[in-house]
C-alpha positions in Angstrom: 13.7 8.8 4.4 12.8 11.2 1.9 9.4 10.7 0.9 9.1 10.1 -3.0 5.4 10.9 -4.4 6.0 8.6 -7.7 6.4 6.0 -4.7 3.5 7.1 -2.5 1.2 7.0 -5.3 2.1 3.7 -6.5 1.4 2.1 -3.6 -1.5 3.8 -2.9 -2.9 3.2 -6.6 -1.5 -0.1 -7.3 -3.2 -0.9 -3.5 -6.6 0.0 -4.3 -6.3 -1.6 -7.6 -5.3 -4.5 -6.8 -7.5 -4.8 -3.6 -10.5 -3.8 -5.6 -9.3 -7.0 -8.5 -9.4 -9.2 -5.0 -13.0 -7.9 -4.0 -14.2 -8.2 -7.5 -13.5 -11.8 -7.9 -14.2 -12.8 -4.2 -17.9 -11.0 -4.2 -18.6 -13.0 -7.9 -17.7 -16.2 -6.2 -19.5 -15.5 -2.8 -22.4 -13.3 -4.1 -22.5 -13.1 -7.4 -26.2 -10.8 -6.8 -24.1 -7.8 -5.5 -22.2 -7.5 -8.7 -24.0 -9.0 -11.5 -22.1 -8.8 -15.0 -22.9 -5.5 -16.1 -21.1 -4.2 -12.9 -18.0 -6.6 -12.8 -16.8 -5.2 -16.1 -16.1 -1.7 -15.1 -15.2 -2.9 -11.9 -12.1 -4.8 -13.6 -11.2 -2.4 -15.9 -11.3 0.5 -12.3 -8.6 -2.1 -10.7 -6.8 -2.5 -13.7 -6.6 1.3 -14.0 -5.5 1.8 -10.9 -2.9 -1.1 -10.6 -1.7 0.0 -14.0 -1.4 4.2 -13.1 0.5 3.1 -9.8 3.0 0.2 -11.3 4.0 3.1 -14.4 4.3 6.2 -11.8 7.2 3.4 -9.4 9.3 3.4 -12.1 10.0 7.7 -12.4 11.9 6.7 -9.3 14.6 4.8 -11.2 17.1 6.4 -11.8 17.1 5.0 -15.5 13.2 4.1 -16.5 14.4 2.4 -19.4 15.8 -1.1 -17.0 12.5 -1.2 -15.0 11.9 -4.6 -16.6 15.4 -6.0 -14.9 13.4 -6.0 -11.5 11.8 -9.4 -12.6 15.3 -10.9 -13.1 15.9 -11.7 -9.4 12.8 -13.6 -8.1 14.6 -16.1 -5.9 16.3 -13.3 -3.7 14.3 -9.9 -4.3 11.0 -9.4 -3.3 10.5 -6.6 -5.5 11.3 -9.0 -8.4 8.3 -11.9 -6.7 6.4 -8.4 -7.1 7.2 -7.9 -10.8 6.7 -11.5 -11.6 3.3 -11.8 -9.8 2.1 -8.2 -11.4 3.2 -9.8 -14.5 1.2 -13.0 -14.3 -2.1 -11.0 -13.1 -2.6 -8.9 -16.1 -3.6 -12.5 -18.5 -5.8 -13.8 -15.6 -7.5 -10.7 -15.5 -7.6 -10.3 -19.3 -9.5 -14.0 -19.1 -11.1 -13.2 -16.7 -12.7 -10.4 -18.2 -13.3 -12.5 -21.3 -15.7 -14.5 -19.4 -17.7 -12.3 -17.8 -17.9 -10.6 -21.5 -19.2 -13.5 -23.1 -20.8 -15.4 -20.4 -18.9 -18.0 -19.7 -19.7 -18.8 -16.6 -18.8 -21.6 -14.5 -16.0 -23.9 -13.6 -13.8 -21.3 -15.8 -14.3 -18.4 -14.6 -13.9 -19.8 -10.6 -10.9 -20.6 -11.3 -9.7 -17.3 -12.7 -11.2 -15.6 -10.1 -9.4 -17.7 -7.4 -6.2 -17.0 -9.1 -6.9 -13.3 -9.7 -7.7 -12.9 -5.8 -4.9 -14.6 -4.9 -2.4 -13.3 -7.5 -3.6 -10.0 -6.2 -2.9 -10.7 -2.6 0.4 -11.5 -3.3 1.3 -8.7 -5.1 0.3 -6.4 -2.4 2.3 -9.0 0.1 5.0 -8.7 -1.8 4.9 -4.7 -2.1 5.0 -4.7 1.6 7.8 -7.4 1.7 10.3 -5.0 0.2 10.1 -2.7 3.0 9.7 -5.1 5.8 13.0 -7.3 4.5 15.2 -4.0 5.1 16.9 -4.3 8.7 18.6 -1.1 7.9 15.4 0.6 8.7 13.8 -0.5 12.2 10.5 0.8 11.6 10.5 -1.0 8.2 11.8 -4.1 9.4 8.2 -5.9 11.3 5.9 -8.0 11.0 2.7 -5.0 10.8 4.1 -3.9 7.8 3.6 -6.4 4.9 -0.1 -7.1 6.8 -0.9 -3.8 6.4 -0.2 -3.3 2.7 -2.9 -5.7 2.4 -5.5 -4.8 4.5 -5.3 -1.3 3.7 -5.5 -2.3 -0.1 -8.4 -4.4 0.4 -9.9 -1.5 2.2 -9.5 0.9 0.1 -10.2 -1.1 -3.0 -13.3 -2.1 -1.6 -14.1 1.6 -1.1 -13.2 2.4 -4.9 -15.7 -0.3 -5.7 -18.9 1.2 -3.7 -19.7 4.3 -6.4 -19.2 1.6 -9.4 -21.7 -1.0 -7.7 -24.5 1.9 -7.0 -24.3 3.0 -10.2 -24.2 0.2 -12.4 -26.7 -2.3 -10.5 -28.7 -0.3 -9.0 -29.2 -2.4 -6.3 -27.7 -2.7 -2.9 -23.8 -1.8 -2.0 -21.9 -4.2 0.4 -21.3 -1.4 3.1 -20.8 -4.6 5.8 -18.2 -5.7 3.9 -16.4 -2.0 4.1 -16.9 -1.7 7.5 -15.6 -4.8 7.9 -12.3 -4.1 6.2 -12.4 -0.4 7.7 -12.0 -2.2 11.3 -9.4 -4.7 10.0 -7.4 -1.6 8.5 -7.6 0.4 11.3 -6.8 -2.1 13.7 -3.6 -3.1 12.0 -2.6 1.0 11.0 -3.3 1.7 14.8 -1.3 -1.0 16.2 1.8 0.6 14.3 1.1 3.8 15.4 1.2 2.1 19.3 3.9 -0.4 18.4 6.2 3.4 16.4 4.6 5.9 18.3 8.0 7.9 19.6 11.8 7.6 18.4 13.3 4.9 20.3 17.0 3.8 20.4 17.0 0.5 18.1 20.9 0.7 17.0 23.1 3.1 17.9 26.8 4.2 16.7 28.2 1.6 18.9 26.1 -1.0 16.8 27.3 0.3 13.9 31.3 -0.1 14.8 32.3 -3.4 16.1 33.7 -2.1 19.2 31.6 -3.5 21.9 30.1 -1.5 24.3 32.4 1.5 24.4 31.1 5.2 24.1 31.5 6.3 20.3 31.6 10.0 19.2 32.0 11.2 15.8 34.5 13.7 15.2 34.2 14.4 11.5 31.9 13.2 8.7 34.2 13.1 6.3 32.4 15.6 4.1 31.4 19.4 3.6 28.6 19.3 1.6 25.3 17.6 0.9 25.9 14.2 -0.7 23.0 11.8 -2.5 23.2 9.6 1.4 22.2 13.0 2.7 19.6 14.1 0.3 17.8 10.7 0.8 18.6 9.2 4.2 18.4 12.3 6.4 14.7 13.9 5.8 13.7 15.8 9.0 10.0 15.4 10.5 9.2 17.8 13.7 7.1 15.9 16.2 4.3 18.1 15.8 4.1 17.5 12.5 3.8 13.9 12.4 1.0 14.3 15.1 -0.7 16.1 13.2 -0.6 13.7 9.9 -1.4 11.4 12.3 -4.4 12.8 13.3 -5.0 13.7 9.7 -4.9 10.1 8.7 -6.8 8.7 11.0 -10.0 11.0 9.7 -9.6 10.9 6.4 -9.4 7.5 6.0 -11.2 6.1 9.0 -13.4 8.5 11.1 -15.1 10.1 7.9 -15.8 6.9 5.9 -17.3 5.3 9.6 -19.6 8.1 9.8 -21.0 8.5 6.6 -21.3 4.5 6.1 -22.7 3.9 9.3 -25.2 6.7 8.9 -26.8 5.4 5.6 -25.0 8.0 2.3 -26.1 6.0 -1.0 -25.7 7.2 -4.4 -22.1 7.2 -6.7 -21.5 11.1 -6.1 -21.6 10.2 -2.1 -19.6 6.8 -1.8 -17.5 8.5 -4.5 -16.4 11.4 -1.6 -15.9 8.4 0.9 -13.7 7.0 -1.7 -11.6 9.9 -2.3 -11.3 11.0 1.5 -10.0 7.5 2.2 -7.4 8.2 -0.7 -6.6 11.3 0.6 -5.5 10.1 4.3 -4.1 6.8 3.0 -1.7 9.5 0.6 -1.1 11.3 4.3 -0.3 7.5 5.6 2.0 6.5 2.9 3.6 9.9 3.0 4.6 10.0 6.7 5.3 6.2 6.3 8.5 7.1 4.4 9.0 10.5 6.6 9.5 8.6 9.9 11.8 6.2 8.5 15.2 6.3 10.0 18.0 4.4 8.1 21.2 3.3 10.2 23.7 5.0 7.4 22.5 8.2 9.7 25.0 6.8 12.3 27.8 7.3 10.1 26.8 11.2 9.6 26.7 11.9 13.3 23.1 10.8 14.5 23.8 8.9 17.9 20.5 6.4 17.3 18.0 5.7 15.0 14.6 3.7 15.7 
């Protein structure tokens, strides 16, 4: 697949926004110390940012901007619709939510929001995954990893955006456990793709794609001369080296580097800020090569004998 950056940065963006909303509301419930008032508000209003900056920059992918809101009218069959609704339902739970930790109101009111806010932000990222894991047209799409690791690279990498604001709004201690924690989880499930997708493997092949059994297929002519929009999109080439390399890059940037400097003690905004922004940096490289290795079966019809 061609990689599209208005779709890399969304999900990147709208990942750490939304994971940092999650965070936010589950550290208030759990330890409310670690981010007292003062911090929560610019905290929310980061996440919101960020959720906000990645949901505008998916729609210059459309080919018409203007019917982005027709993506919400589909929410029994269309996971990116349950992802529009749910987006659309987070924003006044966030808005109360905000409300009470501007006045005060503490409480039985503002658990609940925070429950809802968590969970509403959960499912969003779910649901971003969901649209790519749905399509069997694309075998390394199409699993389980996929949907599992939208999440648990958004909660990482949410939590990382909310390190800086914590050290230098409260002054106290930042929840570098809880990063690790998440670091693990991310890299487990990130690793285990890379394992489970690590070389091009026959998944359907031309013979799949025609219902003629068994039989040897061969593709004389495909049926065109020049470029077409299936071609433009479908049939982006990555060289092996390459993705090794990305690969490698990714793994660094968003896991090796922030292990080491977390592990060995950085404090201060300027220095969780650079973890922050290395993790973005190799989750960009993930998202990026993500949408690279993709192989679509409509490459059968244009003379590719498998895809995987």
């Amino acid at each position: 697949m061609r990689p599209a950056w208005s779709v890399i940065f969304f999900t990147v963006s709208s990942g750490a926004g939304l994971g940092l909303l999650a965070i936010l509301a589950l550290l208030r419930l759990l330890a409310a110390r670690v981010v007292p008032d003062g911090t929560a508000l610019p905290m929310l209003a980061l996440g919101l940012l960020l959720t906000t900056a990645g949901l505008c920059s998916s729609t210059f992918h459309l080919a018409n901007p203007k019917n982005a809101w027709r993506s919400a009218s589909r929410f029994k069959t269309s996971w990116l619709s349950r992802e529009a609704v749910f987006a659309g339902a987070l924003y006044p739970v966030a808005l109360l939510y905000g409300w009470t930790l501007w006045s005060g109101t503490g409480g039985a009111l503002q658990a609940i929001c925070g429950v809802l806010l968590a969970a509403l932000a959960v499912v969003v990222m779910y649901s971003t995954g969901m649209i790519y894991a749905c399509l069997k047209t694309i075998p390394r799409w199409n699993h389980g990893l996929v949907p599992v690791g939208y999440v648990a690279l958004g909660l990482y990498s949410g939590t990382l955006a909310a390190l800086p604001v914590i050290a230098a709004k409260s002054g106290g201690p930042v929840p570098v456990a809880l990063a690790l924690a998440l670091l693990a989880a991310a890299l487990a499930v990130k690793g285990a793709y890379f394992v489970i997708f690590g070389a091009p493997k026959a998944v359907h092949t031309m013979a799949d794609a025609l219902p003629l059994g068994k039989k040897e297929i061969r593709l004389l002519d495909t049926g065109h001369t020049h470029r077409t929009f299936l071609t433009d999109e479908f049939f982006f080439r990555l060289a092996r080296r390459q993705a090794r390399f990305l690969r490698f890059a990714v793994l660094v940037l968003a896991f090796v580097l922030p292990l080491a400097l977390l592990t060995v003690g950085v404090s201060g905004p300027p220095a969780l800020a650079f973890v922050a922004l290395s993790a973005f940096t190799g989750l960009l490289a993930e998202r990026w090569l993500f949408f690279a290795e993709a192989e679509h079966t409509v490459r059968l019809y244009h003379g590719q004998r498998a895809v995987g």
